[in-house]
C-alpha angles and dihedrals in degrees: 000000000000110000102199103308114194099183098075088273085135096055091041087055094042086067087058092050091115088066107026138042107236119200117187122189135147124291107290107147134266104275084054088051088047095047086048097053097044088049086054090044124102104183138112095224119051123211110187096202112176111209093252093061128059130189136243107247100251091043103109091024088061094039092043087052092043089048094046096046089044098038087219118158088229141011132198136192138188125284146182153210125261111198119212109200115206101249091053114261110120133194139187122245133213125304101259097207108220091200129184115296123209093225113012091191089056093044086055098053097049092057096265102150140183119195108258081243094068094059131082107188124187116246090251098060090057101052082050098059101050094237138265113336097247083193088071112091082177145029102022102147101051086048092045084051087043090042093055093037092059089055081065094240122176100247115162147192126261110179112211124093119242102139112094104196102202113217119198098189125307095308126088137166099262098037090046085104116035087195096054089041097055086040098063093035080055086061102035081064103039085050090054090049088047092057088038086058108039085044086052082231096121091118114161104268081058087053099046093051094050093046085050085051089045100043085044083048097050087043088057091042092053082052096052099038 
């Protein structure tokens, strides 16, 4: 999916067209890019990769296996970070384990995350979600895991890292703008208490993990302004 590439990205993917399907459209974000691509897809297991982030080779031979033998909707590793420095030289930072959490929802709400590298989810789970929210500028992929989550989907843990989640300095898409950033986190989390209260599921863990995302929120917005 090229979402309006404007460095040349289109050409460079026109020369792989005997393996892949390419799509080119204009820039409509990447929830939009993602959509697109899962409309297109046909399989049964759905990997969600975004062009800055590659995959270690066994990655989706080792989750398809965990997700078949468990019979889970959806399965995440470890990851970690790989640093570009401006004069070209990279290295790769620590693992960040993701590890089993009691309660995932709860985690989520409470800020927890696992790069959207680290995750296989099953075709299903996706239909189920809706999809990705094309309104967020920001934060989509902490509010496509809570929204899942929330559907109380069985989505494990598989230690091992094979997502490589490529950094370029400080600055990303989604972190070019720390307004826009805290904006959309403010409505990942005010989505999430909507569901929780329309569902009568705002017990007091819940609580307790929106009011920590709201308090780290204030905390940012104090920062900024």
């Amino acid at each position: 999916m090229d979402d309006g590439s404007t460095d040349g990205s289109g050409e460079i993917l026109q020369s792989y067209e005997v393996q892949i399907r390419l799509e080119r459209g204009p820039n409509r974000g990447g929830s939009h890019a993602r959509n697109r691509g899962f409309e297109l897809s046909k399989g049964e297991y759905i990997q969600f990769l975004d062009a800055d982030d590659y995959l270690l080779p066994e990655k989706i031979e080792r989750q398809v296996t965990f997700l078949e033998q468990s019979g889970a909707d959806a399965v995440y590793g470890d990851w970690q970070h790989q640093f570009h420095e401006p004069d070209g030289p990279s290295h790769l930072g620590d693992v960040q384990v993701s590890g089993e959490q009691d309660d995932l929802l709860e985690s989520l709400l409470a800020g927890w995350w696992v790069a959207p590298a680290a995750l296989l989810w099953r075709r299903r789970v996706v239909v189920e979600s809706g999809g990705w929210d094309e309104a967020l500028a920001a934060g989509q992929d902490r509010d496509f895991f809570t929204t899942v989550a929330l559907s109380r989907a069985d989505i494990q843990y598989q230690p091992g890292c094979y997502s490589v989640y490529r950094r370029y300095g400080d600055v990303t898409v989604s972190t070019g703008s720390r307004s826009r950033w805290l904006e959309n986190h403010l409505c990942v989390i005010a989505k999430a208490e909507a569901s929780l209260v329309e569902a009568d599921r705002l017990v007091p863990r819940y609580r307790r993990a929106l009011a920590n995302s709201y308090f780290s929120l204030a905390r940012m917005y104090y920062d900024l302004d």
